[in-house]
ROBALUM-900131 format. One line per field, with one value per residue: residue number from 0; residue in one letter; y, x, z of N, C-alpha, C in turn. Coordinates in nm, 2 decimals. Layout:
REM residues N
n <- (NUM ...)
res <- (a ...)
nyy <- (Y ...)
nxx <- (X ...)
nzz <- (Z ...)
cayy <- (Y ...)
caxx <- (X ...)
cazz <- (Z ...)
cyy <- (Y ...)
cxx <- (X ...)
czz <- (Z ...)
END
This chain:
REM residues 131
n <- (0 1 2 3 4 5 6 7 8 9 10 11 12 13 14 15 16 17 18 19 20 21 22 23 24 25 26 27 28 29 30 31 32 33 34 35 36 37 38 39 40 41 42 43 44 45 46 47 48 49 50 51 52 53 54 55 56 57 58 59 60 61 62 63 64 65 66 67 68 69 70 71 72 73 74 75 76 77 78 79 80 81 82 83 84 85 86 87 88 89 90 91 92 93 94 95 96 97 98 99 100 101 102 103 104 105 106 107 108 109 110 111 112 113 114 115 116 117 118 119 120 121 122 123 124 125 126 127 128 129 130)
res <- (x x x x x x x x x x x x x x x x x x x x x x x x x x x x x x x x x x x x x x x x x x x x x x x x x x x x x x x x x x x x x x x x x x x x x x x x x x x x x x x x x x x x x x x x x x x x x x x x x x x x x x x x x x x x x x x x x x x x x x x x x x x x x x x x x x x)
nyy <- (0.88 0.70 0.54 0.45 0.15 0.05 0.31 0.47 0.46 0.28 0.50 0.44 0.25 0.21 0.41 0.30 0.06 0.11 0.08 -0.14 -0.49 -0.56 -0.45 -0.24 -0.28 -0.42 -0.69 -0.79 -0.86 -1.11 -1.43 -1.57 -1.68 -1.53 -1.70 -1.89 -1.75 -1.78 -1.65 -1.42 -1.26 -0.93 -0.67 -0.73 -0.73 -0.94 -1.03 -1.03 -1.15 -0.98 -1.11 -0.91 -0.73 -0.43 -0.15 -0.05 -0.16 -0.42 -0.63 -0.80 -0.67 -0.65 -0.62 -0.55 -0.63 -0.55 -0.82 -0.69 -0.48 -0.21 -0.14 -0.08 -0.12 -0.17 -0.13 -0.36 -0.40 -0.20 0.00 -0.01 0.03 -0.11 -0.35 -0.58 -0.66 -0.94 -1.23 -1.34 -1.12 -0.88 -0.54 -0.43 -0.24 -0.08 0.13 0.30 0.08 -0.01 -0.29 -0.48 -0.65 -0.86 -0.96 -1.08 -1.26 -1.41 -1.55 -1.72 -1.63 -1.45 -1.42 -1.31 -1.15 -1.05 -0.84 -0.48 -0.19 0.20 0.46 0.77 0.88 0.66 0.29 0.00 -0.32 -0.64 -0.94 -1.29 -1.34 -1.64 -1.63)
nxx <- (0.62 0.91 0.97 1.33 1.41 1.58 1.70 1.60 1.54 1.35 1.11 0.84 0.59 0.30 0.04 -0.24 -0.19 -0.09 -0.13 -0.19 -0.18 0.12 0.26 0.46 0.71 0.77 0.86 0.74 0.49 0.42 0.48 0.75 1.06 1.36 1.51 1.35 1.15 1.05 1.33 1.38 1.49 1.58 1.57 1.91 1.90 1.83 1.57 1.25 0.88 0.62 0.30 0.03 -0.29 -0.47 -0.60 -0.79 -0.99 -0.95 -0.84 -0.63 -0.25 0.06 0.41 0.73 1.03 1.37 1.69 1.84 1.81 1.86 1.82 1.55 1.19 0.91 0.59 0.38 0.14 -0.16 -0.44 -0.74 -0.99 -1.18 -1.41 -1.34 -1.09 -1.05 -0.97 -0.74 -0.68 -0.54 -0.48 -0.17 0.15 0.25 0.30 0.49 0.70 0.77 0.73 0.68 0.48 0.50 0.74 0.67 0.51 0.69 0.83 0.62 0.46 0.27 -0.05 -0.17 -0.48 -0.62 -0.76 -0.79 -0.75 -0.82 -0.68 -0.65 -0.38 -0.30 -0.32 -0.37 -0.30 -0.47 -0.42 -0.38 -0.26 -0.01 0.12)
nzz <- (-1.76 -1.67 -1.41 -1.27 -1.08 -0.93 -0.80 -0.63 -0.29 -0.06 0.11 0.25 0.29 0.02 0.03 0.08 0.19 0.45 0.78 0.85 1.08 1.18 0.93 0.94 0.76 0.45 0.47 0.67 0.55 0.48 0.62 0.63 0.57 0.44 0.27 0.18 0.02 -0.33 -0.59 -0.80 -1.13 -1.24 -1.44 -1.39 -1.14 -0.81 -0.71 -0.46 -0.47 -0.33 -0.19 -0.11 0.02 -0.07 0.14 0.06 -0.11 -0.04 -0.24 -0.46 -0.41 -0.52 -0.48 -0.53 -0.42 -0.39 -0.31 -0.16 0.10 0.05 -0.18 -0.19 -0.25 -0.53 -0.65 -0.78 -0.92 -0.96 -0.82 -0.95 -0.87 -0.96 -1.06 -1.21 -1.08 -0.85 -0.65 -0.80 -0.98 -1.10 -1.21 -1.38 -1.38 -1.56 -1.67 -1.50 -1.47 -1.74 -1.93 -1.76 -1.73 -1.98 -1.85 -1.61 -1.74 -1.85 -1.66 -1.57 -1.33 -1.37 -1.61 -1.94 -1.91 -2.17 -2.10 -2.08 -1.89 -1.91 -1.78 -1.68 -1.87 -1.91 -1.98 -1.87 -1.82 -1.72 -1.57 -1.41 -1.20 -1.03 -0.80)
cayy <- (0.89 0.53 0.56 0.39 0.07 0.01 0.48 0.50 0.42 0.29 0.59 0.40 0.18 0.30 0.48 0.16 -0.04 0.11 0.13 -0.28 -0.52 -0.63 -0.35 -0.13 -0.28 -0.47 -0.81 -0.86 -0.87 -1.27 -1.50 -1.65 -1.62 -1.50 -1.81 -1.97 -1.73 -1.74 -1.53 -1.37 -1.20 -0.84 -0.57 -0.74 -0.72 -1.01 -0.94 -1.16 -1.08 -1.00 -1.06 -0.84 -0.64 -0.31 -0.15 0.05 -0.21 -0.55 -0.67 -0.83 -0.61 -0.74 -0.57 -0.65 -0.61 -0.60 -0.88 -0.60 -0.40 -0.08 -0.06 -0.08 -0.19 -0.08 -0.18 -0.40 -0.36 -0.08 0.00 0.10 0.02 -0.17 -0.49 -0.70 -0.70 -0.99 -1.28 -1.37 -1.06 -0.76 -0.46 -0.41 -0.10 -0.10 0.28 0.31 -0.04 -0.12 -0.39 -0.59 -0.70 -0.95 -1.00 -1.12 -1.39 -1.47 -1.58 -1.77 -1.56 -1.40 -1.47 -1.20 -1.19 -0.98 -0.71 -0.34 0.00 0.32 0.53 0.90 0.89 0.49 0.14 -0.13 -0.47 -0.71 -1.04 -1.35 -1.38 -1.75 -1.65)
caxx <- (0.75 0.97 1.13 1.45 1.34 1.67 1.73 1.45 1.49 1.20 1.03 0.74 0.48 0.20 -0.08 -0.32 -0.07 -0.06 -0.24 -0.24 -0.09 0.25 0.25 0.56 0.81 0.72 0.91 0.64 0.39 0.45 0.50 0.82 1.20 1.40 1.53 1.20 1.08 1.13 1.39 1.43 1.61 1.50 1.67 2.04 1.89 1.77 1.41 1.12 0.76 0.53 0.16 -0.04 -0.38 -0.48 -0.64 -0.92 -1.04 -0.94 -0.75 -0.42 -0.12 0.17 0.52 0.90 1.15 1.50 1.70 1.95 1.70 1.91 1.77 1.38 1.09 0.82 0.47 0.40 -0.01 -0.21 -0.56 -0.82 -1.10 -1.23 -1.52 -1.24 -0.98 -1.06 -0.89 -0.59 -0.67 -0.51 -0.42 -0.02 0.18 0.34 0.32 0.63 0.78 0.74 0.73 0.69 0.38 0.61 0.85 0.57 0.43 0.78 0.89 0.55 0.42 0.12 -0.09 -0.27 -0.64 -0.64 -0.88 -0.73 -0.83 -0.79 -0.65 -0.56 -0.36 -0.24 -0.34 -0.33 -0.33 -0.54 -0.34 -0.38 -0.14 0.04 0.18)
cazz <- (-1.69 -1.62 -1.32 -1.23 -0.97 -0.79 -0.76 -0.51 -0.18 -0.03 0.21 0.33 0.23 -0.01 0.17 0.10 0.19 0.60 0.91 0.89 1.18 1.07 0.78 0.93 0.69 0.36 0.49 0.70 0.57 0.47 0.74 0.52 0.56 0.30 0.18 0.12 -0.09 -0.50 -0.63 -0.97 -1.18 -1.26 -1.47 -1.31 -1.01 -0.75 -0.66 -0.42 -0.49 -0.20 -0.21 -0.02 -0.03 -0.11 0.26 0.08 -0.18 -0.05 -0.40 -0.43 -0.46 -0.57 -0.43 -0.59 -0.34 -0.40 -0.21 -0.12 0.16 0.08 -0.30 -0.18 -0.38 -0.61 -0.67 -0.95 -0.97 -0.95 -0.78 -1.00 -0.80 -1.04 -1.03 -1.23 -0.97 -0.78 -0.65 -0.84 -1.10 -1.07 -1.31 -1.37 -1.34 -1.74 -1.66 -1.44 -1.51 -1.90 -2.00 -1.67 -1.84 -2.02 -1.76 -1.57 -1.84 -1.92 -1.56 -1.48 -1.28 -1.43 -1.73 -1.94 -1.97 -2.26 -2.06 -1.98 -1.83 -1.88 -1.61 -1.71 -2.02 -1.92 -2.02 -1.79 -1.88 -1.62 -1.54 -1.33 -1.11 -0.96 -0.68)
cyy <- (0.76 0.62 0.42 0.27 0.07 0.17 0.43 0.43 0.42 0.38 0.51 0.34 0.26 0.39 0.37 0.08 0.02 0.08 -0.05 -0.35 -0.56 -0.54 -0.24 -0.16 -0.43 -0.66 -0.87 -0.90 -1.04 -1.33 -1.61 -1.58 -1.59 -1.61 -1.90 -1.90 -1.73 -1.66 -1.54 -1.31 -1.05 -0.73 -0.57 -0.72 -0.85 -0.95 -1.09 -1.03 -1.09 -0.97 -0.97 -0.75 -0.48 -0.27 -0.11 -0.05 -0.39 -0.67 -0.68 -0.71 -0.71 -0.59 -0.66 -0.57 -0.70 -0.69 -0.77 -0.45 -0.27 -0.02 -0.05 -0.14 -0.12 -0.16 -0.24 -0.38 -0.23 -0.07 0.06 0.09 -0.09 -0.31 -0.62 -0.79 -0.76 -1.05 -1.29 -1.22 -0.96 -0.67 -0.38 -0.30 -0.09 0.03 0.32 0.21 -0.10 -0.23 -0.54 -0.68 -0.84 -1.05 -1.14 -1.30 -1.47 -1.54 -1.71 -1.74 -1.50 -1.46 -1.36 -1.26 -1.16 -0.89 -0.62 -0.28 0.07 0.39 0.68 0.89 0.75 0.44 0.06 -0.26 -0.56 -0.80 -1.11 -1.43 -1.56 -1.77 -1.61)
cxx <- (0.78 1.01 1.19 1.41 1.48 1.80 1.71 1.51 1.35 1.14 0.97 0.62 0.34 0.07 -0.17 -0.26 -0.03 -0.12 -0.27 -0.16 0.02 0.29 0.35 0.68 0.76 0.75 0.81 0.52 0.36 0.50 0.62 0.96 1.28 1.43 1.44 1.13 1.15 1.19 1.39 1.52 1.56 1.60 1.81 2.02 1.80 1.66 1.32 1.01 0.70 0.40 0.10 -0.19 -0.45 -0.61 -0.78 -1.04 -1.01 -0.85 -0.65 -0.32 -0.02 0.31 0.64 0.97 1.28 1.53 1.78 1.87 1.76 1.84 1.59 1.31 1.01 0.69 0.44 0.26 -0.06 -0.36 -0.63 -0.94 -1.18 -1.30 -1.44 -1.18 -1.05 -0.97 -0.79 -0.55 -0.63 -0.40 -0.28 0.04 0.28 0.38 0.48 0.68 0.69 0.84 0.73 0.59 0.43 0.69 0.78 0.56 0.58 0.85 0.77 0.47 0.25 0.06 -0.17 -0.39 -0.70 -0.75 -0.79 -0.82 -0.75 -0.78 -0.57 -0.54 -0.28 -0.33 -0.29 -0.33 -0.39 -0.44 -0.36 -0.28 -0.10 0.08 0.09)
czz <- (-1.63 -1.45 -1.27 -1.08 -0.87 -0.77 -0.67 -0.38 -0.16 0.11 0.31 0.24 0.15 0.07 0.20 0.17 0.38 0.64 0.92 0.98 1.07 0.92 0.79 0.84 0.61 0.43 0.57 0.70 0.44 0.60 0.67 0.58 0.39 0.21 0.11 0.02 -0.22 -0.53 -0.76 -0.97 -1.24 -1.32 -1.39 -1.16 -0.97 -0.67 -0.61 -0.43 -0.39 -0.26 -0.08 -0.03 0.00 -0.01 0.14 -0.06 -0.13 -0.20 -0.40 -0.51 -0.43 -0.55 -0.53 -0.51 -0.39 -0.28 -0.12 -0.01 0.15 -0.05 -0.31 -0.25 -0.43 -0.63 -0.80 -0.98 -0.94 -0.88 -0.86 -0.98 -0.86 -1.03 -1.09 -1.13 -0.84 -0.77 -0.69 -0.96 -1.05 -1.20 -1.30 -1.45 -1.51 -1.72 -1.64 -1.44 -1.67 -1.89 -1.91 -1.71 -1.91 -1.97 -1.68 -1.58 -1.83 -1.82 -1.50 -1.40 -1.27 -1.60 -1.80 -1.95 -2.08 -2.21 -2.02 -1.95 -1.83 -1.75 -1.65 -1.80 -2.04 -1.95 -1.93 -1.78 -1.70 -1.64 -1.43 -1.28 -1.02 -0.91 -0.54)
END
């Protein structure tokens, strides 16, 4: 199942993704104004990427927020607990955003490693991230 990134309002931060200082609303959890961060271009929509990491594993997550704080954001990696996901590596959400995977490579952004995992009846491609 895709789903649609700029439907969704955004509820609330993932569950990994609470209970940290500065962690009640995605914007802060960068010490950055809006203008300074990189903007893209994302399915006609203006999007900045936030780094951040994942409370119950330590591993970078990776956020895309719209610039428009009414259309929310979505998660671009995934946690799969996994001994890969270190530093810059982290396994991307192709699940519910195909073909970001691409998008990704194709902006600079990430690089693949050519390593996945299985996760249920997905595939997740690993990727070292640039930002």
């Amino acid at each position: 199942m895709n789903r649609s990134f700029s439907l969704e309002a955004a509820q609330s931060l993932p569950y990994e993704l609470r209970d940290r200082p500065g962690a009640t609303t995605i914007s802060k959890e960068k010490d950055m104004t809006e203008t300074s961060r990189k903007q893209y271009r994302f399915r006609n929509m203006d999007v900045v990427l936030d780094r951040t990491t994942y409370r119950s594993s330590g591993t970078l997550a990776v956020i895309m927020n719209t610039m428009n704080e009414d259309d929310g954001y979505i998660m671009v990696t995934v946690n799969l607990s996994s001994p890969l996901q270190k530093g810059e590596l982290a396994f991307v959400d192709t699940n519910n955003l195909s073909g970001i995977d691409s998008w990704l490579e194709e902006n600079g952004i990430a690089e693949h490693t050519g390593v996945s995992a299985v996760s249920g009846f997905c595939t997740y491609p690993l990727m070292k991230f640039n930002i």
